[in-house]
C-alpha positions as CSV (number, residue, x, y, z in Angstrom):
1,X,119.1,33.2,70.5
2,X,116.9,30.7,68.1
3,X,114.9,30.3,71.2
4,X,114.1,33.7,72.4
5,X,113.2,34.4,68.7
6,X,110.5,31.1,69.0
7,X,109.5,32.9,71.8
8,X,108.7,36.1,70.2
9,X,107.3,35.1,67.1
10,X,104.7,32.5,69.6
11,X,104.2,35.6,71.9
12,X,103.1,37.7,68.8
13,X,101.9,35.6,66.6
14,X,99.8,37.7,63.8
15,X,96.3,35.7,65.4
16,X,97.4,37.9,68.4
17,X,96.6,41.1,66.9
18,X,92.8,41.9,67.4
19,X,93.6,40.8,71.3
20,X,96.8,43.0,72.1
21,X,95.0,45.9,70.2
22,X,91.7,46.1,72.0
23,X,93.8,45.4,75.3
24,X,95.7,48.4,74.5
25,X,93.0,50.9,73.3
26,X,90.5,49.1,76.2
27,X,93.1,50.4,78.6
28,X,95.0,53.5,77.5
29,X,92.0,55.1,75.1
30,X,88.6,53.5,76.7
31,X,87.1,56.6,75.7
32,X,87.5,55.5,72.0
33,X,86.0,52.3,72.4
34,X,82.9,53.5,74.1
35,X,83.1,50.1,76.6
36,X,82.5,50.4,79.8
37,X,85.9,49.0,81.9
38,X,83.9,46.4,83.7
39,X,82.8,45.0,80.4
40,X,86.0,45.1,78.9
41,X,87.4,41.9,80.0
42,X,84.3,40.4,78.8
43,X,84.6,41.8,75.4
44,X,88.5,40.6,75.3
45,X,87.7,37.1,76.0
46,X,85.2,37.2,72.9
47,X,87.8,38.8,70.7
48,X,90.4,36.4,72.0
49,X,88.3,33.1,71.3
50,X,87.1,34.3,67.4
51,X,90.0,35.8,66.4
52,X,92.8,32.9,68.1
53,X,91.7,30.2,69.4
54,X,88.3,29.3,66.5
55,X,91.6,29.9,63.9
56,X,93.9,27.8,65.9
57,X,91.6,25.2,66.4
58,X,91.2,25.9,62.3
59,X,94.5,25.4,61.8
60,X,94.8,22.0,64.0
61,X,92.4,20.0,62.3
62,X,94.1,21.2,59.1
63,X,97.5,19.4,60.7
64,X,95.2,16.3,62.1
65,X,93.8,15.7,58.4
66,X,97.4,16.3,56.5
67,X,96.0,19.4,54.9
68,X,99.5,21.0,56.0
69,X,102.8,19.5,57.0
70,X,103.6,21.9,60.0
71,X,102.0,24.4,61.9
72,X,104.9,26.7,60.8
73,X,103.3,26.2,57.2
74,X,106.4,27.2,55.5
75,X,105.5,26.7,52.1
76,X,102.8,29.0,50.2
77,X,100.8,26.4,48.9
78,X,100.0,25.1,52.1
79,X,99.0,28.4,53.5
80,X,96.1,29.4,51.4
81,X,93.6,26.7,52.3
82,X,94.0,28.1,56.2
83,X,94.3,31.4,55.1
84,X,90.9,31.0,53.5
85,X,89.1,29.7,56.3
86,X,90.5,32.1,58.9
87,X,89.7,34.5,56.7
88,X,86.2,33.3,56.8
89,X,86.0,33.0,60.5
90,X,87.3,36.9,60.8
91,X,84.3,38.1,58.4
92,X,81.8,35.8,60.6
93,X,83.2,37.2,63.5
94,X,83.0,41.5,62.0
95,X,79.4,40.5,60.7
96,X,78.2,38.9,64.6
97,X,79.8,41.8,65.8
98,X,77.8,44.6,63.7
99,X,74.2,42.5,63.5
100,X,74.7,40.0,66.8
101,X,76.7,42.2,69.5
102,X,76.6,45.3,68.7
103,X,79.0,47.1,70.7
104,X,80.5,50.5,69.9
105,X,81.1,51.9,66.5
106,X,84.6,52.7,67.0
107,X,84.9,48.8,68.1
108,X,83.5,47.2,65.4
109,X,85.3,50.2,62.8
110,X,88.9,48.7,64.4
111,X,87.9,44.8,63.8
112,X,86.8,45.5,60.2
113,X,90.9,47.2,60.2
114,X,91.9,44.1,61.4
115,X,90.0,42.1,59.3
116,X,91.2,43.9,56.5
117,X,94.7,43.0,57.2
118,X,93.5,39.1,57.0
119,X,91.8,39.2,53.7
120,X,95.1,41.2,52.4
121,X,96.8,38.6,53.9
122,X,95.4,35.8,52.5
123,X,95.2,37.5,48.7
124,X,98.6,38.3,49.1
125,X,99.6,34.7,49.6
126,X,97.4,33.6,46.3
127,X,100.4,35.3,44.9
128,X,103.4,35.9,47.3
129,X,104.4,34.4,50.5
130,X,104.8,37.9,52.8
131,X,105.5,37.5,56.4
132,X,102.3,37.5,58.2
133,X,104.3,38.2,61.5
134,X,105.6,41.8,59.9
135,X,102.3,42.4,58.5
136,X,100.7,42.3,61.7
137,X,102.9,43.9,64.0
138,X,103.3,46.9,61.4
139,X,99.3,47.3,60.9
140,X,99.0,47.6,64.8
141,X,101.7,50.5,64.0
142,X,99.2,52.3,61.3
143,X,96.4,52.0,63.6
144,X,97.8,53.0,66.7
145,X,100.0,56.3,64.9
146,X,96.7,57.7,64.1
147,X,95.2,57.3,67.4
148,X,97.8,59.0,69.3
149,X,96.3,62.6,67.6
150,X,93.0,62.2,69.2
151,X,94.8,61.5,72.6
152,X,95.5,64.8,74.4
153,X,97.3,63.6,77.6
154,X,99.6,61.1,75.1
155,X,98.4,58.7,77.2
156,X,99.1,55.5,73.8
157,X,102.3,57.6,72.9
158,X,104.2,54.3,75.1
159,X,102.4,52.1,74.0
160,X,102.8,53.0,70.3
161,X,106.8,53.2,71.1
162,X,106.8,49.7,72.6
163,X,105.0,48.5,69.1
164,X,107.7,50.1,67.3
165,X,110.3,48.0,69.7
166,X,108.4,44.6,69.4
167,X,107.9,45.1,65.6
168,X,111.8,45.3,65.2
169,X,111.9,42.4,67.4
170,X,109.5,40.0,65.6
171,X,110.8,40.5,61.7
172,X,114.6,40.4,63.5
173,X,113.1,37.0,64.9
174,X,111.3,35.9,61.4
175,X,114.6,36.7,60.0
176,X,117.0,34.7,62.3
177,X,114.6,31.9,61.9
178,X,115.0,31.8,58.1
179,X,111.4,31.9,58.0
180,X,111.2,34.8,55.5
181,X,113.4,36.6,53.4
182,X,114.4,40.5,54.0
183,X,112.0,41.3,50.9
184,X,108.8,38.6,52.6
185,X,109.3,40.6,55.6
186,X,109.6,44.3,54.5
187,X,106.4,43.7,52.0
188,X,104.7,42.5,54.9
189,X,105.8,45.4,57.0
190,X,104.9,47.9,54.5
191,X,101.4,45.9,53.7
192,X,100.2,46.1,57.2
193,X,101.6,49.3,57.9
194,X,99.5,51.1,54.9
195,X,96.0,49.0,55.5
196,X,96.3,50.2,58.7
197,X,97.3,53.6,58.5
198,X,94.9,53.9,55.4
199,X,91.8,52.6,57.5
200,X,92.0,54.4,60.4
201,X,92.0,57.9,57.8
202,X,89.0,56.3,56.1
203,X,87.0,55.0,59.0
204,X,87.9,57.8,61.4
């Protein structure tokens, strides 16, 4: 069981979340994102290398240069220096988006969502260690609920079940793990859940 729940929290790890979410509203709501299908791909691969693997590499050099002990980064001193500097690379990455690529408006409205959830993140740990996991997989829950209103055919209605599903799965995993309390992961939960579901009523 402790390595299915590895498996699960690598699988959806919190850096995951821009990724999974334009895959899913790429593929089940194009029409909200305004890409063209063909494009798509293209446009996952961008969000995929600013939003994962610039933070991983972030994170790496952290570990290389004893800035951190782990990559789990269990402790919540250790997390704020990385926090900070992912933080940094998400707002790079909104502000290319809006001034260097602009894409659709709808696009660039869900990565400033998603980049909201990082900066709450990373004030949250200046004070509290919160799991990032439950944070993440619950703000892809407040973004998607919305969305499934504007959807006639109920085409996300799945997709926003299956979050439901994994959700429970990755704070059971976080939980198993000992890497959070109950409390770290339900003030995660509830965190991402309201930025999200609060952004998309704001922005939409």
């Amino acid at each position: 069981m402790r390595t299915v729940a590895k498996i699960i929290s690598v699988l959806f790890h919190p850096l995951l979340l821009a990724t999974y979410l334009v895959a899913i509203v790429g593929f089940y709501f194009p029409v909200m994102l305004a890409i063209s299908p063909r494009f798509l791909n293209i446009i996952l691969g961008f969000v995929f290398c600013f939003t994962f693997i610039l933070p991983v590499v972030n994170i790496m050099m952290f570990r290389y240069f004893g800035t951190i002990s782990s990559y789990t980064m269990h402790s919540r001193n250790e997390r704020m220096v990385p926090f900070v500097a992912i933080t940094v690379i998400y707002l790079v990455m909104v502000f290319l988006f809006y001034q260097k690529l602009p894409l659709s408006d709808n696009f660039n409205k869900l990565m400033v969502i998603v980049t909201t959830l990082v900066v709450a993140s990373t004030i949250i740990t200046f004070f509290h260690k919160v799991s990032i996991h439950s944070l993440a997989a619950c703000g892809m829950i407040g973004i998607l609920l919305p969305l499934n209103k504007a959807v006639e055919n109920g085409q996300l209605l799945w997709p926003t079940a299956l979050a439901f599903v994994l959700a429970g799965l990755i704070m059971s995993a976080r939980l198993y793990l000992n890497a959070h309390t109950f409390n770290e992961v339900i003030t995660g939960a509830v965190t991402g859940f309201t930025i999200g579901f609060a952004g998309m009523l704001v922005l939409f």
